[in-house]
PyMOL CGO cylinders between C-alpha atoms (Angstrom):
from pymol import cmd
from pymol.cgo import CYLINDER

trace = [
    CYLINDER, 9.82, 19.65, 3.87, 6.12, 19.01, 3.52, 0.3, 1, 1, 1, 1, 1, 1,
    CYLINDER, 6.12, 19.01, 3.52, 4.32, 15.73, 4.15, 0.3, 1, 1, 1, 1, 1, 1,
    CYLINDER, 4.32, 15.73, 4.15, 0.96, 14.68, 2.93, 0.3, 1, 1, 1, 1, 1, 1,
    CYLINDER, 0.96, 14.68, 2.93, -0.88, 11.27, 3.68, 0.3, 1, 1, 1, 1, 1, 1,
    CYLINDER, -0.88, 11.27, 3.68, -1.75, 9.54, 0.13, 0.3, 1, 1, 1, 1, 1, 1,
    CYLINDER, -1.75, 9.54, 0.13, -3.72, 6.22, -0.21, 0.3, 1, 1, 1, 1, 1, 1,
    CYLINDER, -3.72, 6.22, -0.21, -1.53, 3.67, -2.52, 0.3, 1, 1, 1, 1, 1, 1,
    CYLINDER, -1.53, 3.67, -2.52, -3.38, 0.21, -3.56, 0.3, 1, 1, 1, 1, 1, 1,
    CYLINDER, -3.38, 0.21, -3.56, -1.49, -3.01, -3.99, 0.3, 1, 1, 1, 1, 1, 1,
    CYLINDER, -1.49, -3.01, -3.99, -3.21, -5.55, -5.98, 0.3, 1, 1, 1, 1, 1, 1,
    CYLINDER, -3.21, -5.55, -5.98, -2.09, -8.64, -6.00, 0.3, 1, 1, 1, 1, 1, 1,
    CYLINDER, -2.09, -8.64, -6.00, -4.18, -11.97, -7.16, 0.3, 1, 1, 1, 1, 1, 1,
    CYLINDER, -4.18, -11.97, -7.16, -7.80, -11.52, -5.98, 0.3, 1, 1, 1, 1, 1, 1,
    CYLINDER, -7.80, -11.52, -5.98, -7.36, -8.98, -3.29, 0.3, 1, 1, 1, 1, 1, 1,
    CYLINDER, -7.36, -8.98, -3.29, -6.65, -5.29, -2.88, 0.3, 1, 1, 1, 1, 1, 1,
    CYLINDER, -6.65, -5.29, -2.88, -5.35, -3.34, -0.35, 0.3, 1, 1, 1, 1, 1, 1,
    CYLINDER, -5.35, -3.34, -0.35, -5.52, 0.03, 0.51, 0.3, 1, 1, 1, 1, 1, 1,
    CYLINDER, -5.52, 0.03, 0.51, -2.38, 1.57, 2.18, 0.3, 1, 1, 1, 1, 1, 1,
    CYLINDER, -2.38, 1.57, 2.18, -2.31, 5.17, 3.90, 0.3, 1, 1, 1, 1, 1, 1,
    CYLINDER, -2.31, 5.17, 3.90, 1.13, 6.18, 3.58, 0.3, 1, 1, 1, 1, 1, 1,
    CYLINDER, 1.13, 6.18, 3.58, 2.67, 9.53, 3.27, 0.3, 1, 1, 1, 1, 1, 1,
    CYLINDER, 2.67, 9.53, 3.27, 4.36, 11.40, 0.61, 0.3, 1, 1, 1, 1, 1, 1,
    CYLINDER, 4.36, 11.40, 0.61, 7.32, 14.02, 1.73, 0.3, 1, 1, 1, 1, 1, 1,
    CYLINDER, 7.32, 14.02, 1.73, 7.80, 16.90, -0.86, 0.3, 1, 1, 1, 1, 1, 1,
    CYLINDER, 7.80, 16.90, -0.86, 10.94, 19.05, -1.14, 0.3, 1, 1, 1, 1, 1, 1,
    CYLINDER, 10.94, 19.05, -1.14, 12.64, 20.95, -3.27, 0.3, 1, 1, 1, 1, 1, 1,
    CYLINDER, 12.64, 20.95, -3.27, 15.32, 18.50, -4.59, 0.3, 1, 1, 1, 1, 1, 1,
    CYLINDER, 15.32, 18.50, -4.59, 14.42, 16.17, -7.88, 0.3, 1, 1, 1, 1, 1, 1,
    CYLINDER, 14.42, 16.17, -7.88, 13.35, 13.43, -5.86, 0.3, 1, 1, 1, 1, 1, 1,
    CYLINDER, 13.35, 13.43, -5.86, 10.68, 14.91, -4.22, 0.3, 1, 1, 1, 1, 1, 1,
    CYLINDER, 10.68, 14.91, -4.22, 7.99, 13.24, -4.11, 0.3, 1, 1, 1, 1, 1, 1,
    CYLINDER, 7.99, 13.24, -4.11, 9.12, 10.69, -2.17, 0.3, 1, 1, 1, 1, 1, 1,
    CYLINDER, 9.12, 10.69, -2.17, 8.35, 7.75, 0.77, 0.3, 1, 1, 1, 1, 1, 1,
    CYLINDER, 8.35, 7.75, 0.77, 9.95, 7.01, 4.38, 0.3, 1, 1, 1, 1, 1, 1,
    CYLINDER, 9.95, 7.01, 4.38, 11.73, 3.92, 4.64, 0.3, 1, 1, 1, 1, 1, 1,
    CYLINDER, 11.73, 3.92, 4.64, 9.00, 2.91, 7.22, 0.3, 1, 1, 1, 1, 1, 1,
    CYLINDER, 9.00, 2.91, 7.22, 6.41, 3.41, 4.57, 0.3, 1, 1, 1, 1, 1, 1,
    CYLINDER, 6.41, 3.41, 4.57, 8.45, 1.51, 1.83, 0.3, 1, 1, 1, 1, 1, 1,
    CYLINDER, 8.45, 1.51, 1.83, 8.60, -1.71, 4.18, 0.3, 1, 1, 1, 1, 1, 1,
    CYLINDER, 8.60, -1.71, 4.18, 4.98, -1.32, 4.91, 0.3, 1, 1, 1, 1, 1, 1,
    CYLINDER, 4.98, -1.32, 4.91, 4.19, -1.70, 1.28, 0.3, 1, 1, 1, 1, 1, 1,
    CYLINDER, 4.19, -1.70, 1.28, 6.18, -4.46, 1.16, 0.3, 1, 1, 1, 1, 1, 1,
    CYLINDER, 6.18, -4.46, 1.16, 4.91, -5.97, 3.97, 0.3, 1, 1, 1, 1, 1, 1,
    CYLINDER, 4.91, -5.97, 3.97, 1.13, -5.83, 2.76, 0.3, 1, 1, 1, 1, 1, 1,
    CYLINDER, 1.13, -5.83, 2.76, 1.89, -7.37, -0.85, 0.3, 1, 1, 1, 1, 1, 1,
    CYLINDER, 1.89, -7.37, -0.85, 4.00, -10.14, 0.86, 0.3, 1, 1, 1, 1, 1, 1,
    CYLINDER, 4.00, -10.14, 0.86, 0.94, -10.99, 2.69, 0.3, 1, 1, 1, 1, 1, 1,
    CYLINDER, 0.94, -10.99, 2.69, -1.01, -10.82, 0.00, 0.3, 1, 1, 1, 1, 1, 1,
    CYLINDER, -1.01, -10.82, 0.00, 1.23, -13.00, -1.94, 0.3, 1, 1, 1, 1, 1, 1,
    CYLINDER, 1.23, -13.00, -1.94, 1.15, -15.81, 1.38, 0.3, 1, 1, 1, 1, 1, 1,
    CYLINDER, 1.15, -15.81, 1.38, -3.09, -15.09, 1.53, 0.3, 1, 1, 1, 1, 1, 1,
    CYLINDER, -3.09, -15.09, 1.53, -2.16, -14.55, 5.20, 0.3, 1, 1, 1, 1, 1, 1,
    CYLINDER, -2.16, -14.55, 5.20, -5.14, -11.71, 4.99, 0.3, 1, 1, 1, 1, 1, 1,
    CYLINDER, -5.14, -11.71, 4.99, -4.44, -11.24, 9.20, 0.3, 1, 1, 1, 1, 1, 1,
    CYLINDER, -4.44, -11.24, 9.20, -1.35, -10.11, 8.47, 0.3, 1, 1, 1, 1, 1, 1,
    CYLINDER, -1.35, -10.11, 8.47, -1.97, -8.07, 5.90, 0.3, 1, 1, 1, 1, 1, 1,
    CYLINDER, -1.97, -8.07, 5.90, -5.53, -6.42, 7.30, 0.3, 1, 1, 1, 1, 1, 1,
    CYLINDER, -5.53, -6.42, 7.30, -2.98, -5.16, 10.66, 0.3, 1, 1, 1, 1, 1, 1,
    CYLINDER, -2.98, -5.16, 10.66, -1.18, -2.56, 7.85, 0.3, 1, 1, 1, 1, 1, 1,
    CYLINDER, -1.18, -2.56, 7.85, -3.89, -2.25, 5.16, 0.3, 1, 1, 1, 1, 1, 1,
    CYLINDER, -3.89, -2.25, 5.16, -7.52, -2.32, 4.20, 0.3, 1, 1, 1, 1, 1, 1,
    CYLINDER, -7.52, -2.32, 4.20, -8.03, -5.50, 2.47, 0.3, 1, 1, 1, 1, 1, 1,
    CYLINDER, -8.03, -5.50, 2.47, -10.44, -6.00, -0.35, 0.3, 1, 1, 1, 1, 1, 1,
    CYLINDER, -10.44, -6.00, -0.35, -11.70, -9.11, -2.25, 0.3, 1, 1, 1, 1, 1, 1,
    CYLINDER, -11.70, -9.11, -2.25, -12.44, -8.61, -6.09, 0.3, 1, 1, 1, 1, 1, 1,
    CYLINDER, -12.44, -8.61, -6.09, -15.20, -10.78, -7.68, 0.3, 1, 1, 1, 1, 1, 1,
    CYLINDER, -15.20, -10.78, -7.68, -15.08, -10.79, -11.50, 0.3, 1, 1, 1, 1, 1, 1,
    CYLINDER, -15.08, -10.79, -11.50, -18.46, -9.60, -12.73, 0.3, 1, 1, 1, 1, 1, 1,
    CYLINDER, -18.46, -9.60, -12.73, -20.03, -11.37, -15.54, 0.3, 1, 1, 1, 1, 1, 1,
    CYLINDER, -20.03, -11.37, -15.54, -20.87, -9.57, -18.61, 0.3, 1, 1, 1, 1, 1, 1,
]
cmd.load_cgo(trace, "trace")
């Protein structure tokens, strides 16, 4: 079994969040694959995003706002 941290981005309405997480390889078809704890912690950050509760959300994740540039 081999872990490796990976950077996975939730988007969700204006904001973006960046969430270290790591990826365990092995051998069997599943592989690669999260921890439970990492699962939740995705979770977790979207939910906040969802709520705009950006404290909540900024304690798991880093937290972007995204401003529509005009063409």
């Amino acid at each position: 079994m081999k872990k490796k941290t990976h950077t996975k981005l939730i988007r969700e309405g204006r904001y973006i969040a960046e969430v270290d997480v790591e990826l365990i390889e092995t051998a069997d078809d599943w592989s690669p694959y999260l921890s439970v704890e990492d699962s939740h912690k995705l979770d977790d950050v979207r939910n906040a995003l969802k709520q705009r509760d950006l404290r909540a959300a900024l304690r798991l994740a880093r937290v972007y706002s995204l401003t529509p540039v005009a063409a």
